[in-house]
MMTF fields as JSON, N, C-alpha, C and O atoms, coordinates in Angstrom:
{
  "mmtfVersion": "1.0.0",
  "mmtfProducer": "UNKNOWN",
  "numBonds": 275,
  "numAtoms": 276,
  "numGroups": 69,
  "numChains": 1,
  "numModels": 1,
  "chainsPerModel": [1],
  "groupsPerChain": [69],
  "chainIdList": ["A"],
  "bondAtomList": [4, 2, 8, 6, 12, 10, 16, 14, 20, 18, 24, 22, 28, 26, 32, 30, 36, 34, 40, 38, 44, 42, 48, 46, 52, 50, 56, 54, 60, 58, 64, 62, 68, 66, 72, 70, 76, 74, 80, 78, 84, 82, 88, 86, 92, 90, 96, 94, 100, 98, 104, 102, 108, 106, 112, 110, 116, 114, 120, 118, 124, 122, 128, 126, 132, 130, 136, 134, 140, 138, 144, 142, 148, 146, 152, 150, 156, 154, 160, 158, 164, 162, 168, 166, 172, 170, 176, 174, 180, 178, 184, 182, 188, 186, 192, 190, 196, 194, 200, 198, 204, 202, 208, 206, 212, 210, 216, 214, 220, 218, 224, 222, 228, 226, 232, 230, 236, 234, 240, 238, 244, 242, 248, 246, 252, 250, 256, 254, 260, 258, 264, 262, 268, 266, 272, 270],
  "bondOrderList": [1, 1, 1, 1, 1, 1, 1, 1, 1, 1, 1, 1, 1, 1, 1, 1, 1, 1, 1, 1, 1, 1, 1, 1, 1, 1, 1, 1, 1, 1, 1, 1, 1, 1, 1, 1, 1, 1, 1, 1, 1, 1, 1, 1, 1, 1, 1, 1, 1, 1, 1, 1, 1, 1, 1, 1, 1, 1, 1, 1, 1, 1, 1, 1, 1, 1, 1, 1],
  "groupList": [{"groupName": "UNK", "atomNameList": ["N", "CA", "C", "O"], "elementList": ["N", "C", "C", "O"], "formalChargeList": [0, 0, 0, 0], "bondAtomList": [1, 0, 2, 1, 3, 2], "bondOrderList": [1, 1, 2], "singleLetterCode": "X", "chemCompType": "L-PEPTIDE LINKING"}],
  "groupTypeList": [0, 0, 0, 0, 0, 0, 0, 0, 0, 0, 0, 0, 0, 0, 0, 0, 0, 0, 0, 0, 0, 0, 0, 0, 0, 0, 0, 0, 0, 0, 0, 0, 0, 0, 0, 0, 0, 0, 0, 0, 0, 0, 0, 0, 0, 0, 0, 0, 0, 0, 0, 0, 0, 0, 0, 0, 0, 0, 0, 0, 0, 0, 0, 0, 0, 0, 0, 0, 0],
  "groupIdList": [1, 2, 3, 4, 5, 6, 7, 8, 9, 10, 11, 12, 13, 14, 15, 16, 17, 18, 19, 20, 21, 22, 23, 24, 25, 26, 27, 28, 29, 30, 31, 32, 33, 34, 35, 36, 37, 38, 39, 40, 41, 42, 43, 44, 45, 46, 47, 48, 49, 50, 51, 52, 53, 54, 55, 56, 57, 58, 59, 60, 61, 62, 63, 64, 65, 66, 67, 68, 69],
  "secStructList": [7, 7, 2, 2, 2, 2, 6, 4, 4, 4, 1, 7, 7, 7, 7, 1, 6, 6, 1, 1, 7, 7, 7, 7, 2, 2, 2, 2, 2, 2, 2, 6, 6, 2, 2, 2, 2, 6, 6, 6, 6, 6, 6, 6, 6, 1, 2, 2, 2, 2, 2, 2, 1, 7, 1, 6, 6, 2, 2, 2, 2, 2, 2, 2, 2, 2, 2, 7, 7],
  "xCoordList": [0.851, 0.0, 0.894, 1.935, 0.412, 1.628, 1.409, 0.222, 1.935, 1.608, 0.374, -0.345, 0.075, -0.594, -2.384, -3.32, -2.436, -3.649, -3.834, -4.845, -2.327, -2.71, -2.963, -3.647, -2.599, -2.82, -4.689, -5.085, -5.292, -6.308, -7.393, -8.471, -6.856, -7.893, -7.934, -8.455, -7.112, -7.072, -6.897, -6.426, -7.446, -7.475, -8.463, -8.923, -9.145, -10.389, -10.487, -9.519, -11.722, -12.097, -13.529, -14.151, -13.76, -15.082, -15.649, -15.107, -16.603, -18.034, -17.499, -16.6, -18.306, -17.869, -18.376, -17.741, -19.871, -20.397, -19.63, -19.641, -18.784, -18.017, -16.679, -15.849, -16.272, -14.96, -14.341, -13.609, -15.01, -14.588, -14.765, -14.342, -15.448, -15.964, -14.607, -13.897, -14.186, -13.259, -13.858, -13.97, -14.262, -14.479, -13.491, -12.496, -13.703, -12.23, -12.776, -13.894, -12.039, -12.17, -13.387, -13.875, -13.662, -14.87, -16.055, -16.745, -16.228, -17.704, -18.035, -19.009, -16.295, -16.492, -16.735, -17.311, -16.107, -16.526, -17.729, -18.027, -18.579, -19.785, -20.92, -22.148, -20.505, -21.043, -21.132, -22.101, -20.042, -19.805, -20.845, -21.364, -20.998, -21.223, -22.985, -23.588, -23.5, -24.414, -25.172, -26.191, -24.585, -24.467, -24.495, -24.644, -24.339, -23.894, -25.369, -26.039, -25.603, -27.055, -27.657, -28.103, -28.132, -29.16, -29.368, -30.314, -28.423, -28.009, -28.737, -29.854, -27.873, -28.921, -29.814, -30.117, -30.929, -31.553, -32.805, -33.996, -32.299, -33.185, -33.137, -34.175, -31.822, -31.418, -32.604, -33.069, -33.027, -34.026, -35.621, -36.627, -35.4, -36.678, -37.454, -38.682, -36.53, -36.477, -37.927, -38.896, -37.655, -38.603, -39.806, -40.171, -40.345, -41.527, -42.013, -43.225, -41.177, -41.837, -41.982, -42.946, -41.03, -41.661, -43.33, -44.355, -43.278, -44.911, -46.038, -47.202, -45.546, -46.409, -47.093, -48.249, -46.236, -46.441, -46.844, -46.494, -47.493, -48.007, -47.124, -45.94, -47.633, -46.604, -46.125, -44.931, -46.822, -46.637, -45.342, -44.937, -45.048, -43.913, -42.516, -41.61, -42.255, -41.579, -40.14, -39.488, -39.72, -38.897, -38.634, -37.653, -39.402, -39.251, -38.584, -37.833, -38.934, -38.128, -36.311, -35.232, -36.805, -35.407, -34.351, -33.204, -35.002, -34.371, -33.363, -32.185, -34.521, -34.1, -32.856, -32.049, -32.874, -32.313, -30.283, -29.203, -31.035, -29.385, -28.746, -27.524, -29.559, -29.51, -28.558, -27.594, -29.254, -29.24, -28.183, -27.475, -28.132, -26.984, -25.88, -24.974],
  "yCoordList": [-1.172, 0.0, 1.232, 1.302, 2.206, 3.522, 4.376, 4.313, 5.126, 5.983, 6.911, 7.354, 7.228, 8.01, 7.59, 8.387, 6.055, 5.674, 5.175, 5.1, 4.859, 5.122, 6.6, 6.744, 7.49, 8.548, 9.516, 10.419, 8.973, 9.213, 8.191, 8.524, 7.379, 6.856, 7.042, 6.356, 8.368, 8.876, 11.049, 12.064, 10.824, 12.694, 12.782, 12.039, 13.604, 14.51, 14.724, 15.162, 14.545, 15.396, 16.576, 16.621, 17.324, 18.294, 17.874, 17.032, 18.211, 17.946, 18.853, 19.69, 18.48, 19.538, 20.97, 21.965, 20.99, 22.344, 23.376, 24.558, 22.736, 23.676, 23.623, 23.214, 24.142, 23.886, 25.121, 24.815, 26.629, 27.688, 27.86, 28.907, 26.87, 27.018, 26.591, 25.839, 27.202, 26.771, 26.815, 27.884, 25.271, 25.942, 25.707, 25.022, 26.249, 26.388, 25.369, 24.901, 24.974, 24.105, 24.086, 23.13, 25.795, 25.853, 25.137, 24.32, 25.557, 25.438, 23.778, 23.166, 23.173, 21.512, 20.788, 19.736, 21.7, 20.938, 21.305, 20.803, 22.369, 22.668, 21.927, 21.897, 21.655, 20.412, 18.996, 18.35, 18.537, 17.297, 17.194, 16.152, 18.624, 18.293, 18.676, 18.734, 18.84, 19.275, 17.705, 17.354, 16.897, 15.276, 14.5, 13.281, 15.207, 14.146, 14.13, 13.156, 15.745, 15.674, 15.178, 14.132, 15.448, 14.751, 13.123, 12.676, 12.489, 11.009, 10.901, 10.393, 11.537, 11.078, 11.643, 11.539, 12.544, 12.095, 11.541, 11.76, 10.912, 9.769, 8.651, 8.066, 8.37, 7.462, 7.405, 6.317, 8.451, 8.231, 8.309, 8.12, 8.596, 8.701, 7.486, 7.42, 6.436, 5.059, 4.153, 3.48, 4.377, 3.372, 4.421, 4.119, 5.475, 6.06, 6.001, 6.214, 5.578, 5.915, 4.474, 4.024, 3.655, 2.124, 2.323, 1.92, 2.732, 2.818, 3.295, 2.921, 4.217, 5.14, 4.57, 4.682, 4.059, 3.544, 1.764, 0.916, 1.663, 0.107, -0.699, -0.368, -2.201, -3.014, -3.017, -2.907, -3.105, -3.715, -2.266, -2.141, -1.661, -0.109, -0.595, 0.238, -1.897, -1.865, -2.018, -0.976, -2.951, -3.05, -1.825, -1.788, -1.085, 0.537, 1.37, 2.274, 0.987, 1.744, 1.347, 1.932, 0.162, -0.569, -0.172, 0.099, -0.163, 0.32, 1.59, 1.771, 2.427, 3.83, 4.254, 5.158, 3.582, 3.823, 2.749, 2.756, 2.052, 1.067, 1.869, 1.974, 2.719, 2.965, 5.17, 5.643, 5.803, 6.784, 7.072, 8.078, 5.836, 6.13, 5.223, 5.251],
  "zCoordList": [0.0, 0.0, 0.0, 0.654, -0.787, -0.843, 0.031, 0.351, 0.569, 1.644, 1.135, 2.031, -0.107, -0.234, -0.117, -0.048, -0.126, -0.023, 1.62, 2.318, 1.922, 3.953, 4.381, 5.395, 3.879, 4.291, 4.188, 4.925, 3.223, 2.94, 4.308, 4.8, 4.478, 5.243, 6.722, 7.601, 6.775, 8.67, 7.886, 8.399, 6.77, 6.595, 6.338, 5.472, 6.886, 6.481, 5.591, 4.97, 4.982, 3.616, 3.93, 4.992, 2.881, 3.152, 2.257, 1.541, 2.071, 1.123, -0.043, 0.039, -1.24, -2.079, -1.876, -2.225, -1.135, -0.841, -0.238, -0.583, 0.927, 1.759, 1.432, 2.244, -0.113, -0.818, 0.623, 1.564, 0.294, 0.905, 2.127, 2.618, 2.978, 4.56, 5.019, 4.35, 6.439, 6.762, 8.448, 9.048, 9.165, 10.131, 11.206, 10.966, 12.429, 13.382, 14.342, 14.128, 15.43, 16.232, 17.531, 18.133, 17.677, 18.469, 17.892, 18.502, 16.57, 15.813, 15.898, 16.338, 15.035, 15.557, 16.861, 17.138, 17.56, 18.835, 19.546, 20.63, 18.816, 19.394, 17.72, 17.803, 16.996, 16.837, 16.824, 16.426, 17.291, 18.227, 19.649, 20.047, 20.314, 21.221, 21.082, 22.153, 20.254, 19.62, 19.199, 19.794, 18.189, 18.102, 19.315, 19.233, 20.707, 21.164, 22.127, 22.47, 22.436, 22.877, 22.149, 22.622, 20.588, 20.459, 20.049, 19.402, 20.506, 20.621, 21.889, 21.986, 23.127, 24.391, 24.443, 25.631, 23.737, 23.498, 22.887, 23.11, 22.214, 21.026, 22.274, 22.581, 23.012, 23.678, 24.708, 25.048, 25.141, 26.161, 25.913, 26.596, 24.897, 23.804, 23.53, 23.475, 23.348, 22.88, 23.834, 23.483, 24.462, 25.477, 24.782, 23.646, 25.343, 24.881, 24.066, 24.102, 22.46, 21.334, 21.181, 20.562, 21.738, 22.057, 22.713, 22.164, 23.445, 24.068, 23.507, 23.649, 22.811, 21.744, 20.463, 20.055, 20.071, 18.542, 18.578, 19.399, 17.652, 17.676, 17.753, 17.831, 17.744, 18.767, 16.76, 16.482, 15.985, 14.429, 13.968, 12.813, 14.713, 14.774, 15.435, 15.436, 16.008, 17.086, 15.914, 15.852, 15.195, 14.31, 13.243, 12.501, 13.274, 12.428, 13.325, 12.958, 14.974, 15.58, 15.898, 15.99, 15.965, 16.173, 15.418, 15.774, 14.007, 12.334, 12.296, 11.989, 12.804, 13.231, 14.364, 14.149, 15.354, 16.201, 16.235, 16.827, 15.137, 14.556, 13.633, 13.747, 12.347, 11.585, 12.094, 11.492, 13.148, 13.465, 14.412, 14.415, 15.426, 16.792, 16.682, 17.515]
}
């Protein structure tokens, strides 16, 4: 493997939209931490919308919550 294809698989890339965005380390880490609330919570969400929704819902939720967190 050449260094240049190990190197791609631990560097960041951007989307093509944000060729010119450059953001700084606050913004990332206030959306990390932004991700991380709304993980816990979906996380606590989970049982309720289990309760909520028909039992024939329970695998749509499951879906969601493998698929999302």
């Amino acid at each position: 493997m050449s260094s240049t294809f190990g190197q791609m698989d631990v560097v960041p890339t951007a989307p093509p939209s944000s060729m010119f965005i450059s953001y700084g380390l606050k913004e990332r880490c206030a959306a990390a931490e932004t991700l991380s609330l709304v993980a816990r919570v979906l996380n606590r969400s989970k049982a309720h919308l289990h309760s909520v929704l028909p039992k024939n819902n329970s695998s749509v939720v499951e879906d969601f919550f493998r698929t999302l967190i």
